[in-house]
C-alpha positions in Angstrom: 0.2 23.4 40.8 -1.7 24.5 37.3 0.1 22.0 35.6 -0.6 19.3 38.0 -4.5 20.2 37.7 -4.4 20.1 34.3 -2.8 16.8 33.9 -5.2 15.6 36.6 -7.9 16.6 34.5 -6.8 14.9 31.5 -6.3 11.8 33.2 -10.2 12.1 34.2 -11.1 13.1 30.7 -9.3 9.8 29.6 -11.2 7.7 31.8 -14.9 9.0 31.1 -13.6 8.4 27.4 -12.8 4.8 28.1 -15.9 4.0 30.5 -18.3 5.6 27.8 -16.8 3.4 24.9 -17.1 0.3 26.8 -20.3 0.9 27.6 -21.1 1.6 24.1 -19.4 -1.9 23.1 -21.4 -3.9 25.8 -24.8 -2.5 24.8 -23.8 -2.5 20.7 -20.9 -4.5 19.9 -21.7 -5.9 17.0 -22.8 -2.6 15.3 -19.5 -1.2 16.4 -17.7 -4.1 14.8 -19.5 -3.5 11.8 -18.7 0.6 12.1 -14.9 -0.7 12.0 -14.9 -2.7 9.2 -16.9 -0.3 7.3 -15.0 2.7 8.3 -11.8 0.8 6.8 -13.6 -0.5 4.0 -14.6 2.7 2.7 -11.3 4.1 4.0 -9.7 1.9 1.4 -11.9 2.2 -1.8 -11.3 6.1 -1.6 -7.9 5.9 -0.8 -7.6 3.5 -3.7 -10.0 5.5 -5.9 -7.7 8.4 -5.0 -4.9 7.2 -6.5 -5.9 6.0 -9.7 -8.2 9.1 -10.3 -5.3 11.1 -10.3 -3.2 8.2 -11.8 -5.8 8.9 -15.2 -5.9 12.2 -15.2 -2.2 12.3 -14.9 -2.2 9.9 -18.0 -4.4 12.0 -20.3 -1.9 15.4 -19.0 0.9 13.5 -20.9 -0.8 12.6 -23.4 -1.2 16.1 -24.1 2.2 16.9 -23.6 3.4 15.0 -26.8 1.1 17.3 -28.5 1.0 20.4 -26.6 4.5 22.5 -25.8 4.7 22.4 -21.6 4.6 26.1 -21.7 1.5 26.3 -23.0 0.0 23.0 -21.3 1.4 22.8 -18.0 0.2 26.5 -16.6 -3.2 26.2 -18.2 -3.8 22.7 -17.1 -2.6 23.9 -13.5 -5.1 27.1 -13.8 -7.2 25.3 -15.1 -7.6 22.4 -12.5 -6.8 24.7 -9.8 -10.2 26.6 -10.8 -12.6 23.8 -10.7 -11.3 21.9 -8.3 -11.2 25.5 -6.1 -15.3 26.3 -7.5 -16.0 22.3 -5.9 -14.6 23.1 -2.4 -15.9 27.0 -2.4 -19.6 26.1 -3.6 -20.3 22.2 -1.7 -17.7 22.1 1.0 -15.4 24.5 2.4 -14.3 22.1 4.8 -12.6 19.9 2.2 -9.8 22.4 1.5 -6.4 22.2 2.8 -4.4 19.4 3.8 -7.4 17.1 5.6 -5.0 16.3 8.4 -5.0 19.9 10.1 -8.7 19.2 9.7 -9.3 16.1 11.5 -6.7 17.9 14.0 -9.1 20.7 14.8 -12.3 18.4 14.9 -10.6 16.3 17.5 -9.6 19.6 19.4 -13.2 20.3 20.2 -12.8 23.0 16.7 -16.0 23.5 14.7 -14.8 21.7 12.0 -17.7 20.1 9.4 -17.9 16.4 9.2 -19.7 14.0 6.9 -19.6 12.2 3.7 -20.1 15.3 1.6 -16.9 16.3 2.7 -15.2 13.6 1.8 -16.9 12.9 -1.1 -15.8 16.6 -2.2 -12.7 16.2 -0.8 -11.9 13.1 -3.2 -13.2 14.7 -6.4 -11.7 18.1 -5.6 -8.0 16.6 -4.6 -8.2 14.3 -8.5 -8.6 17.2 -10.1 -5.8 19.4 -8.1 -3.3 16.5 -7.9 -3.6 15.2 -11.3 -3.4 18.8 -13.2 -0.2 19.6 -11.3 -0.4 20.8 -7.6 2.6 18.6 -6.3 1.3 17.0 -2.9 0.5 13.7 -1.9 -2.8 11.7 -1.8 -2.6 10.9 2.1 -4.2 14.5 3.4 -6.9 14.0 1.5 -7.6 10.2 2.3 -6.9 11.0 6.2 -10.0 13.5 6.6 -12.0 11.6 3.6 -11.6 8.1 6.3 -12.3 10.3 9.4 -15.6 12.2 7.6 -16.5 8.3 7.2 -15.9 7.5 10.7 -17.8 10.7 11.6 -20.7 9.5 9.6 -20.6 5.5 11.4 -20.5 7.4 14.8 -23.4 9.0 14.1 -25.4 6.1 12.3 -24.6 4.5 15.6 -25.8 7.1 17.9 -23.0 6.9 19.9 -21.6 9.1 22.6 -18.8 12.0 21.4 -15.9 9.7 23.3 -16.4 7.3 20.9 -17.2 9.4 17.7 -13.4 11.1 18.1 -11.7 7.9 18.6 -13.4 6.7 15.6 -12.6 9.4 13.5 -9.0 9.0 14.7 -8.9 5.8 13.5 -10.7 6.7 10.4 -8.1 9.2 10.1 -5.2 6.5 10.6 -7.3 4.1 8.2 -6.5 6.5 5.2 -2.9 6.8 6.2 -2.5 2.9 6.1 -4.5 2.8 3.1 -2.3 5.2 0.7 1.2 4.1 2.2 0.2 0.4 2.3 1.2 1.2 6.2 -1.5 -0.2 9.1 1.4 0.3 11.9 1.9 3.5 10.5 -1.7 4.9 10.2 -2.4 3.2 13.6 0.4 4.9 15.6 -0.4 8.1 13.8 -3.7 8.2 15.3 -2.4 7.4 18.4 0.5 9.3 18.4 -0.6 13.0 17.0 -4.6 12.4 16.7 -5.4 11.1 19.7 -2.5 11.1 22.3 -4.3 7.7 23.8 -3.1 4.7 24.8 -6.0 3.3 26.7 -6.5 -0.2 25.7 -10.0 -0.2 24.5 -8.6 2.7 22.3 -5.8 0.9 20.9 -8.1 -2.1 20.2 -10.8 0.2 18.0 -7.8 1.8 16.3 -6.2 -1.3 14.9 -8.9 -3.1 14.3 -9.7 -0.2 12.0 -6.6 0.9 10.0 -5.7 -2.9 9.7 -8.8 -3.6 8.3 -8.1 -0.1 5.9 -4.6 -1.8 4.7 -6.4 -5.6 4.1 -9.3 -4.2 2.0 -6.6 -1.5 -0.2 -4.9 -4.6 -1.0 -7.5 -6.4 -2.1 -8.7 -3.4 -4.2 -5.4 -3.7 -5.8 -5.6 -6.8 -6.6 -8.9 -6.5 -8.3 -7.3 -3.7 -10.5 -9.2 -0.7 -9.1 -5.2 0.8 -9.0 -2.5 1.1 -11.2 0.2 0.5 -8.8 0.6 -3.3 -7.7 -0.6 -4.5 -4.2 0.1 -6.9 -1.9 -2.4 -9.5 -2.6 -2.7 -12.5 -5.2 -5.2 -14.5 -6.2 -3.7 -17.5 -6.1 -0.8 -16.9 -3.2 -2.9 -14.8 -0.9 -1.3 -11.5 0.8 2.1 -10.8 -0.1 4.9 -8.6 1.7 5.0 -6.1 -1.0 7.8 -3.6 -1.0 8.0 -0.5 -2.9 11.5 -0.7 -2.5 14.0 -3.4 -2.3 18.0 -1.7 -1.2 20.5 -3.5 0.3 20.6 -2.5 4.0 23.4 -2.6 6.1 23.9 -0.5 9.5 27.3 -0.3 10.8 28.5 1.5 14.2 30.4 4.2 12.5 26.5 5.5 10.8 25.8 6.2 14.3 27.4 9.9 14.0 26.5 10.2 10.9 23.2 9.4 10.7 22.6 11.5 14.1 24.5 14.3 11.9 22.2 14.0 9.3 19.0 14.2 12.1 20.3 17.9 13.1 20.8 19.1 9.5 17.3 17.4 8.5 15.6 19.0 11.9 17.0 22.3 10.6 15.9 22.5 7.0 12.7 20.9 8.0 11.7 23.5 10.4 12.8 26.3 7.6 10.2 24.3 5.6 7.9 24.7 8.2 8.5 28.4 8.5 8.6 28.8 4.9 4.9 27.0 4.5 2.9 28.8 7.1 4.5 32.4 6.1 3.3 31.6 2.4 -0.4 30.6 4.3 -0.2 34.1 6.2 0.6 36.0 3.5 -1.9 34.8 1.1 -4.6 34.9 4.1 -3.6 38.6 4.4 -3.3 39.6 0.7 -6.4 37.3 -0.6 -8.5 36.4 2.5 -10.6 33.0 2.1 -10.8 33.7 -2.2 -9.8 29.9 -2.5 -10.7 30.3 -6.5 -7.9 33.1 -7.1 -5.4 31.7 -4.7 -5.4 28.2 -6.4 -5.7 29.2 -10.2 -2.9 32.0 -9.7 -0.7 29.1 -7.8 -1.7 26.5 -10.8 -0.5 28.5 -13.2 2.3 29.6 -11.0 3.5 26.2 -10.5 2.8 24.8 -13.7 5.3 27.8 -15.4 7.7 26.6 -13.2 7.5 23.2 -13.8 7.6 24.2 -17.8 11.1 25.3 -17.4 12.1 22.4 -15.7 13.8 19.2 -17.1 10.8 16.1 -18.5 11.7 14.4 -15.1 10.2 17.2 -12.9 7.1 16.7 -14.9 6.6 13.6 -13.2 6.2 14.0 -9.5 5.4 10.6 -8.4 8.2 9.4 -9.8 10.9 12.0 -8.4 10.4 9.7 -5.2 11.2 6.6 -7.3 14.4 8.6 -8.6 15.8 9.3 -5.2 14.4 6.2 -3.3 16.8 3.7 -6.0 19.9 6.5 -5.5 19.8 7.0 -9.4 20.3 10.8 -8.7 23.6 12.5 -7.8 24.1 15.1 -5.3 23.0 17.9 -8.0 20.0 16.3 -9.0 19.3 16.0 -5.3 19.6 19.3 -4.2 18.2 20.6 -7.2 14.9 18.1 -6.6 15.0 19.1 -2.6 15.1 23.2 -3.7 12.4 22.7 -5.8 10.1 20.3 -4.1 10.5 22.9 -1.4 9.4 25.8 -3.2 6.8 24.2 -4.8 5.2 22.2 -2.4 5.1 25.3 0.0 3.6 27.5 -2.6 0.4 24.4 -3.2 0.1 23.5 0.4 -0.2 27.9 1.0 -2.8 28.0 -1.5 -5.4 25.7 0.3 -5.5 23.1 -2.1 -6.3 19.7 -1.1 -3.7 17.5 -1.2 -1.2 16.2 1.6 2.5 17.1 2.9 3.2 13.8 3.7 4.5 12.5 0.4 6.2 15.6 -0.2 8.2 15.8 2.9 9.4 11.9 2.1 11.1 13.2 -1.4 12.6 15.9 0.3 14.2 13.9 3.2 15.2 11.3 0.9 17.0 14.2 -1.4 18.6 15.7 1.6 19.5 12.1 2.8 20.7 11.0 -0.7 23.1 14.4 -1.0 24.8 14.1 2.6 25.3 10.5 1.9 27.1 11.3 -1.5 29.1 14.1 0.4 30.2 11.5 3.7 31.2 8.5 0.7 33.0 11.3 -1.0 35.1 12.6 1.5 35.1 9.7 3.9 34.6 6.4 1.1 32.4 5.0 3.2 28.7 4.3 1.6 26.2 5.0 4.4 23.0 3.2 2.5 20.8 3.7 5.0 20.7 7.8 4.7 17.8 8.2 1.8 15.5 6.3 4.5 16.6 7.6 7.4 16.1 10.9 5.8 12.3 10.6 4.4 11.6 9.6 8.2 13.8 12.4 9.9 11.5 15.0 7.7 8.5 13.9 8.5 9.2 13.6 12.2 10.4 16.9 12.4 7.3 18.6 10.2 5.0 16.4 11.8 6.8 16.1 15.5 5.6 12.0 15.1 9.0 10.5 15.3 7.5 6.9 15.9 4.8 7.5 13.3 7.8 8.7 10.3 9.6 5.6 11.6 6.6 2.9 10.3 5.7 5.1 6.9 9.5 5.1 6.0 10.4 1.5 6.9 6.7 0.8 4.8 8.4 1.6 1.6 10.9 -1.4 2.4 9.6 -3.3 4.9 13.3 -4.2 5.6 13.4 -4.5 9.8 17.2 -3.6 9.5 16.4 0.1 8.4 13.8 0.7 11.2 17.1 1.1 13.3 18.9 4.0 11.6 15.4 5.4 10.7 14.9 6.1 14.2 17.6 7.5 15.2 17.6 10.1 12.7 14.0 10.7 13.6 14.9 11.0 16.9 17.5 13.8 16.6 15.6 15.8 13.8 12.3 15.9 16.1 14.1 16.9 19.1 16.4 19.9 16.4 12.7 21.1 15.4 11.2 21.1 18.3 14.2 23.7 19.8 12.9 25.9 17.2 8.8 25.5 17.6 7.4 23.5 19.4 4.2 22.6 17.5 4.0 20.5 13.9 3.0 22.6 10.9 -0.5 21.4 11.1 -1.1 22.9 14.3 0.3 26.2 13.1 -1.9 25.6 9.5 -5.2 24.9 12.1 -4.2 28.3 13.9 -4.2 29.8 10.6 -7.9 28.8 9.7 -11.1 30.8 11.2 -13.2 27.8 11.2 -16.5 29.9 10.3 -15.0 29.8 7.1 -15.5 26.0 6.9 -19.3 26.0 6.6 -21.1 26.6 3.5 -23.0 30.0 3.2 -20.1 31.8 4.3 -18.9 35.0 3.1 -15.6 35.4 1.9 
């Protein structure tokens, strides 16, 4: 009976939501238009900005390194960034610490979560300095609440009614996902899938009009050279399919088992990742309360010691991805990348810095995926090529519980329609092994963590 009332109630919710934003869009549809393209326009430039900021300062930090011995560099350059990148957050924005995506999470769960552009204008400086002086996460956290604090902003220019602000702050949300993985189907079904839980067609129709619009102006960014990396528009071809990688795909009925196989082990390890990451949070909340200065200079140095003992290759954490995405590791290198990525990863994301687990938990699906499909070819000689995909996805869906969502940012980094198949299935399985275990992502748990007091400036920690 509760659960019918509750369900009933949502329903209602969902209507009032649609009724209000189409009353918005008959009385102000151009100036919602204009929100949209906006909201993905400015979703792109920071997403873009994002990227090559830390792209520089990642430059200069080898630069050093022909000079400097990486014992010496790597741990003060990780203190060292961890401190003023920590003193930004503490002294202009709270808000902007931690992932971004637990963030927009809370916000859209009615938490008191500050909004705005100084948030996201923190957030981007703050996350440059933390990514490119060593904290290993991924620029997609940051450029998810950076696009939503956007969106919050356009709502508000527009007076509009709440409905509509959270829908466009989803989007805004999904707008930085498709503008840092090159992904609109990704960042739209994300904020459909896990921001919003929506599928009212006025809904869909604001959310893809945004993150589209997100992935059209990050290429043309590219193209422009605002980033580094290539995009997927030329001045004299127009938009391009552009993939980040090309491998040769095939999908045969016996990867069936195997690639369900691989879903339980991923689903497993996964949730131990997700376990491991939000003890690490507790534990630091308990021993250092809201001190985000000492926990991310002690976990800068910490990490960048660790990284000093480490092979050159470690050094360069954009490019383990690259490493296992092309297979050009064998199963040692594998594990030993997945073990340490874990480790590592967990210890940043505990520490409140802001940077995303997104990128992260690609390399270490791909490492798990690249290691059982050394171990099946080994003992079985057959090559199942499809298992370093299917493995980023099956992580992700099983951190994240967005199976469909892992599905689109995997097959983004091949755009090959033959991998979305075994993708899938392995995202399948892994979601439904985690979700045996826990039944929330590791953002929710992270967004039970916070006290969301702490979020506003003048705060005493």
């Amino acid at each position: 009976m509760e659960l019918n009332q509750k369900s009933n109630l949502t329903e209602e919710q969902a209507k009032v939501t649609s009724q209000s934003i189409r009353k918005l869009l008959q009385r102000k549809w151009l100036s919602v238009v204009i929100a949209l393209i906006f909201t993905g326009f400015a979703a792109a430039i920071t997403g873009v900005l994002l990227k090559s900021g830390v792209g520089i300062v990642e430059s200069w930090k080898f630069k050093l390194l022909k000079e400097i011995p990486a014992w010496i560099l790597l741990p003060s350059l990780g203190g060292f960034g961890g401190l003023i990148s920590a003193l930004m957050i503490s002294k202009l924005a709270p808000a902007a610490r931690g992932s971004g995506v637990s963030q927009i999470i809370g916000y859209l769960r009615h938490r008191n979560i500050p909004m705005g552009l100084r948030v996201g204008i923190v957030k981007l400086f703050a996350a440059i300095i933390a990514l490119g002086s060593g904290f290993p996460l991924g620029p997609e956290g940051p450029s998810v609440q950076m696009g939503g604090s956007i969106a919050w902003r356009m709502a508000i220019w527009l007076k509009a009614p709440v409905a509509f602000r959270r829908v466009i702050v989803a989007a805004g949300g999904g707008a930085g996902i498709a503008a840092v993985f090159s992904a609109p189907i990704g960042g739209f079904i994300y904020a459909i899938e896990e921001l919003l839980n929506s599928a009212r067609p006025v809904v869909l129709l604001l959310v893809v009009v945004t993150t589209f619009w997100a992935d059209t102006w990050a290429d043309v960014f590219q193209s422009l050279g605002l980033d580094a990396t290539a995009g997927g528009f030329d001045k004299t071809l127009g938009f391009q399919v552009e993939k980040t990688y090309n491998p040769v795909v095939s999908f045969l009925p016996i990867d069936l088992g195997y690639l369900i196989f691989l879903g339980v082990i991923i689903g497993i390890l996964a949730e131990l990742y997700c376990r491991y990451v939000i003890s690490l949070q507790k534990k630091s909340n308990e021993l250092l309360g809201q001190r985000l200065v000492i926990r991310m200079v002690g976990s800068g140095i910490i990490l960048g010691g660790t990284y000093a003992c480490l092979p050159e290759k470690f050094h360069h954490f954009d490019r383990l991805q690259d490493v296992i995405a092309v297979g050009d590791a064998n199963i040692s290198m594998a594990l030993t990348t997945f073990l340490v990525l874990f480790i590592t990863t967990g210890l940043a994301a505990a520490s409140g810095a802001p940077g995303g687990l997104f990128y992260p938990m690609l390399t270490l699906g791909g490492s798990i995926g690249l290691a059982c499909g050394g171990w099946v070819e080994a003992f079985t000689g057959h090559v199942p090529d499809s298992f370093i995909f299917a493995g980023m996805g099956g992580f992700v869906a099983a951190c994240a519980r967005t199976p469909i969502t892992a599905m689109f940012l995997a097959f983004a980094l091949t755009k090959d329609l033959l991998i979305l198949k075994p993708i899938l299935i392995t995202s399948l399985t892994s979601f439904l092994i985690a979700r045996l275990f826990h039944e929330s992502s590791i953002y929710i748990r992270q967004l039970s963590l916070e006290n969301t007091n702490d979020f506003h400036l003048g705060t005493k920690h």
